[in-house]
N, C-alpha and C positions, 0 to 999 in steps of 0.2 A: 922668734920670727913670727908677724903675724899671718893670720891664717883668714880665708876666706869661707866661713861658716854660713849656712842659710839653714834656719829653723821656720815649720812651719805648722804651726797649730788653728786646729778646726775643734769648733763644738758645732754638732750635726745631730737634729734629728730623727729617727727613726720608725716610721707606726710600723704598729703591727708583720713580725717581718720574721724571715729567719734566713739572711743572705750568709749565712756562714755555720754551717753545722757540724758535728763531733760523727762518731764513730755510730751512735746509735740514733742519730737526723735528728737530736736538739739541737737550738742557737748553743753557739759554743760558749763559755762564761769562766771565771775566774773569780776567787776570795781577794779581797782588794780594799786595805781600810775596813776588814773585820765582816765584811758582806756579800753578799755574793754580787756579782757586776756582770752586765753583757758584754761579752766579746766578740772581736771580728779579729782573725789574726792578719798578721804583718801582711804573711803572704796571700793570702786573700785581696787586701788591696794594692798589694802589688801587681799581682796579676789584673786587676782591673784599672790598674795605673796604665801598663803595659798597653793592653789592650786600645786605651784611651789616645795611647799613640798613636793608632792607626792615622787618625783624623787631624794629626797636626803636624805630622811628619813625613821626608819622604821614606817611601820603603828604602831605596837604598841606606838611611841613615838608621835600620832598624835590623835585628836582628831576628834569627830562628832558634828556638830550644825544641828537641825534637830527638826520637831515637831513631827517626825515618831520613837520617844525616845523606845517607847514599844515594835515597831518591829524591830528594834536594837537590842537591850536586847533581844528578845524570838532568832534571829537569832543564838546569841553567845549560847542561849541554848539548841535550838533543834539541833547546832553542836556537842553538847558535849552530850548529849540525843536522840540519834537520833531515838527512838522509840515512840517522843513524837510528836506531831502536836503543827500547830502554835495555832489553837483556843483552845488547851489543855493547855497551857503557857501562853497566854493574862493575865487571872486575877491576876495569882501574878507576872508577870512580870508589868502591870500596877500597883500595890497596892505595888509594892517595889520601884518603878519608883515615885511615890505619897508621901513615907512617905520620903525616900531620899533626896528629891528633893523640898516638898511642894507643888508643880506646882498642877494644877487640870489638870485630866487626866479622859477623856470623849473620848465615841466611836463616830467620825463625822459620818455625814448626810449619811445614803447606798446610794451607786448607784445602780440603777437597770441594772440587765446587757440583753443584747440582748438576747430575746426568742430565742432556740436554740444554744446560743451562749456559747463560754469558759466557763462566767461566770453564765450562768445560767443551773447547771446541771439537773433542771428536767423541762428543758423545757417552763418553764413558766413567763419566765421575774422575778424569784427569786431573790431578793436581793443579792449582795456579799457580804461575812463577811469580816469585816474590823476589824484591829488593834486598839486598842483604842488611839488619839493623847494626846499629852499635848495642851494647849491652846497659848500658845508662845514657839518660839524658846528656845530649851537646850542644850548646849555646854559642853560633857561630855567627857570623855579621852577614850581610848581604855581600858586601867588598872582599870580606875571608872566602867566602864561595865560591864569589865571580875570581877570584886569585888561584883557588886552587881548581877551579874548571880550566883556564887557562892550561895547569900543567898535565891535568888528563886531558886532553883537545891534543897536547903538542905529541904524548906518547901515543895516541891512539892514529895519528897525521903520521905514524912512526911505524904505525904497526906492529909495534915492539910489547913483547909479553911487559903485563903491566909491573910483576915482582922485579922485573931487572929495571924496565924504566925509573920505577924509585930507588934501585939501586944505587944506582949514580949520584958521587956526593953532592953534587950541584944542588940536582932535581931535590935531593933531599932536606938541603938546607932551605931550597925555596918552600918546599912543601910545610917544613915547619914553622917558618919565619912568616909564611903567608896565614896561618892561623892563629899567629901569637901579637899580629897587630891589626891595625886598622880596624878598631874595635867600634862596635855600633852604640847609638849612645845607652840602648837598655843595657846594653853590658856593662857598658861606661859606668853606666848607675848602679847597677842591682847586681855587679861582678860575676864570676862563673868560678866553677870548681871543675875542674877534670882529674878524677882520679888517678889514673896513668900516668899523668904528665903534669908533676905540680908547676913545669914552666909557664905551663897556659891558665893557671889562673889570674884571676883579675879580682883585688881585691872592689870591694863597694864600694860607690861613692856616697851612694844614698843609706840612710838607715831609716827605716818604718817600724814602729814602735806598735804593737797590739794595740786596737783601740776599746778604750773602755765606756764603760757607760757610767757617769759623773754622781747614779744613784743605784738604790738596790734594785734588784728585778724580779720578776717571780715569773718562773715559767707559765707558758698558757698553752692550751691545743684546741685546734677545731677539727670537731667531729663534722665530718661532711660527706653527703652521697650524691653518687651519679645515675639517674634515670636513664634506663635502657630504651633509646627513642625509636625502636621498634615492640615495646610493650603492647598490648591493648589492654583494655578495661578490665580485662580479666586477669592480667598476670600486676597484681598492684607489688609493690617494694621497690627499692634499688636495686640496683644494678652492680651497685660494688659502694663500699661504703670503707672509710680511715679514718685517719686524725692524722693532722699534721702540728707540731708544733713549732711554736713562734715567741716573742715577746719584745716589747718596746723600748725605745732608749734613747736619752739623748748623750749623745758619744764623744767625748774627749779622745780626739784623731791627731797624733804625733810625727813628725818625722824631719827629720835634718840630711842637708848634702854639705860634703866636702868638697867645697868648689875646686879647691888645688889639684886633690886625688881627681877628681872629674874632667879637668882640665890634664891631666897627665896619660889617665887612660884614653882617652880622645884623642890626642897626640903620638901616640905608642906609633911607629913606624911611617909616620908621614915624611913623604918629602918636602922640598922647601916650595915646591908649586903648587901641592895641594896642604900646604897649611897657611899659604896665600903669601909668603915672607920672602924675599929677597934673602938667596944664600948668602951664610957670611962666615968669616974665620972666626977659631975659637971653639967654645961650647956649642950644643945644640940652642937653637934659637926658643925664645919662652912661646909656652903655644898662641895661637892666635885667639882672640877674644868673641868671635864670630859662633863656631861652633860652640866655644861653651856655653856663652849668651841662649843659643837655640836649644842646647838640652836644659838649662836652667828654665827658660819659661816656660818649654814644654812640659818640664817637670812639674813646676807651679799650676797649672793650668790644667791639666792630666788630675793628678793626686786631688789637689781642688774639687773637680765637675764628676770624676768617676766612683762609682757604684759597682763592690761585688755583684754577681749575678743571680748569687742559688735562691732559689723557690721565687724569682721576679714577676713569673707568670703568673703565680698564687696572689701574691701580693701588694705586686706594682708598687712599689714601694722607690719610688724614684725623685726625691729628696734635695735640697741641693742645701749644703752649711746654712747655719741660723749666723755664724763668723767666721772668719779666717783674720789670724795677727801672724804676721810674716815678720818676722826680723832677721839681721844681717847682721853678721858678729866676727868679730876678731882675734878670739880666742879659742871658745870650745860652743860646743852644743848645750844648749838648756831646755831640757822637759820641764813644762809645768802640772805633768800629770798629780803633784801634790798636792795643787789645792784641792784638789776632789779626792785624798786621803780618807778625811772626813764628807761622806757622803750627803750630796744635796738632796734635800728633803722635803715636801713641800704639801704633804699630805692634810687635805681637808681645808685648805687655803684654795682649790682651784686655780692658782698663778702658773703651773707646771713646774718645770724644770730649767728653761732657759735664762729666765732671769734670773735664778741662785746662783747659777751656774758658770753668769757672766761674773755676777758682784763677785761670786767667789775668786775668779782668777784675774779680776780687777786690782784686787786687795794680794794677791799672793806673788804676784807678776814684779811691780816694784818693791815689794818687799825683799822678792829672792834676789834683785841685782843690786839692789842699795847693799845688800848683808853680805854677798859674798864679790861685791865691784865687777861685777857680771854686766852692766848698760849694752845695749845693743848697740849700732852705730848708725841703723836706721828699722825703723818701724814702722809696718802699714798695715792698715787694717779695713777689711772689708764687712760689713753689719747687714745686719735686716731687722728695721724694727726697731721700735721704742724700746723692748724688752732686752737689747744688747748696747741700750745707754751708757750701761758702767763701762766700756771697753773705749769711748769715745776717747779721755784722756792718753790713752796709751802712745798713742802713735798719730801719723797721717791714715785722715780718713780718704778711702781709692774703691773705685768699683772693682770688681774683676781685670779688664781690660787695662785697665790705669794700673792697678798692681803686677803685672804680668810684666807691662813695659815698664815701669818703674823698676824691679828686683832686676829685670833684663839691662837697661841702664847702668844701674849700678855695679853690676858684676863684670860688664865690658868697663868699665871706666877703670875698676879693680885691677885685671887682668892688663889693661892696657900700662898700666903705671908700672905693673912689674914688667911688663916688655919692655 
């Protein structure tokens, strides 16, 4: 059966930077092709993929990961309730959050807040009331939320202790059925895991690949001080003095969606008015080509423009691809992180790294799909620059803008043939 693949590959820049650091705050790195290479992991640009969302999507089509699940949910209710208080909403927005979801859901450790202080109103170093947490991360939609504040709203309208109100198979099955669809498109994309309850995970649509740097690197640090600007002439030195390090790279950036699986998880419990389709007899109807369309470009478009964030303020390091070659496939996923096997090199030539870097996956690009009948079914490509000439043959030449709607094009045209 064929399959609706989208592969998207970035070679990117990087000065001086260290947007992704290990355990001991170096850039993180990997042996790769005999050498050492800069790294940026998956999830690093994921999350600044994520993030990227904010600006192209609405909230309702996004999601929350978060162990603060309970005060999420009471927020969406004392919006809509507004006579009600948070600590009046805790117990059945925890106990609908619980049966939902599975998760164990416990009130953390109080802090005590400062005598006399905001949070201690009578003065006495009083405990603050806190939200009850779950015990790991939950990754729930805006729609899962507003779904399951509806069924605490109805027990609370009830008055009814919140353990019986989920008691009730109904409320029950609403309760679980309402977390296990209507899934947001981050979810859609980047799937979820709940430990408790393997019903509710969601496999990935998207995969992101670590991105490497297409040469060797060598670590660097800078030594730097802070001048205490209350000194006078007499007190000379710093004020505080470190090192931070950093190092350069130009980055071979990976990552493919499975339009089908993306299109399936988007789909997960819609009805026939909000998947925009006229009921019909039969099977479930194929999803609509709409929403996938808008989490594909936003993917493109996101993943494309976005930048991890660590140390940005050191280094401003805000970049945007030297290319982008997007193709559309019918079979499976293809990385080209091989041709940068052997490491581009360029030392004492002054030319950098970007022109090797194109010729290199100019030359290894059609190679890999003539030898193993791998051809894309469409290829676009976005450039900067004389120095990414060798990529011009590959595909259609597209700015940003023009690729975004073009990949969006293609994939509703996709979807709509299998409707």
């Amino acid at each position: 059966m064929s399959r609706t693949i989208l592969d998207v590959h970035i070679l990117q820049t990087v000065p001086p930077s260290n947007i992704n650091r290990d355990d001991t705050g170096a850039p993180k790195s990997a042996v790769y092709g005999g050498v050492r290479r800069s790294r940026v992991s998956s999830q690093a640009w994921k999350k600044a993929t994520r993030n990227a969302f904010g600006e192209l999507l609405d909230p309702a089509d996004l999601g929350v990961r978060t162990k603060k699940v309970v005060d999420a949910l009471t927020r969406r209710i004392t919006a809509r309730e507004t006579s009600l208080t948070a600590e009046q909403v805790w117990p059945m927005a925890a106990e609908v959050i619980q049966v939902a979801t599975g998760a164990k859901i416990e009130t953390p450790a109080r802090k005590t807040g400062a005598k006399g202080g905001k949070g201690d109103p009578r003065g006495e170093g009083a405990p603050e009331p806190q939200a009850p947490q779950s015990s790991y991360l939950l990754f729930l939609s805006a729609r899962q939320l507003d779904l399951l504040a509806d069924l605490a709203l109805e027990g609370i309208a009830k008055k009814a202790d919140p353990k019986v109100h989920l008691k009730d198979p109904e409320v029950k099955s609403r309760a679980k059925k309402a977390a296990a669809t209507r899934h947001s498109v981050d979810i859609a994309l980047f799937g979820r895991m709940v430990a408790d309850n393997t019903d509710l995970n969601v496999d990935a649509a998207a995969q992101v690949a670590h991105a490497l740097s297409v040469h060797p690197v060598d670590l660097e640090a800078d030594y730097f001080t802070a001048v205490d600007d209350q000194n006078g002439d007499a007190e000379p030195g710093a004020g505080m003095i470190g090192t931070v390090d950093f190092n350069s790279a130009t980055l071979y950036r990976y990552a493919a969606v499975d339009v089908d699986l993306l299109a399936a998880n988007l789909d997960a419990g819609l009805t026939d008015d909000e998947r925009g389709a006229e009921p019909a007899p039969g099977p479930a109807p194929a999803p609509t080509p709409e929403p996938v369309r808008r989490a594909v470009e936003a993917f493109v478009e996101a993943f494309t423009l976005s930048m991890p964030s660590g140390k940005i303020n050191t280094f401003g390091n805000h970049t945007l691809p030297d290319a982008v070659v997007v193709k559309l496939r019918s079979a499976r996923p293809v990385s080209f992180v091989g041709a940068f096997e052997r490491p581009v090199t360029r030392e004492g030539t002054g030319d950098g790294h970007v022109r090797a870097a194109c010729e290199a996956l100019a030359a290894h690009v059609p190679a890999v799909e003539e030898s193993f009948g791998a051809a894309a079914d469409h290829t676009w490509i976005v450039r900067v620059g004389e120095q990414t000439e060798a990529l011009a043959p590959l595909g259609e030449q597209v700015n940003l803008r023009e690729l975004v709607g073009r990949v969006g094009d293609a994939v509703a045209e996709r979807m709509g043939k299998r409707g």
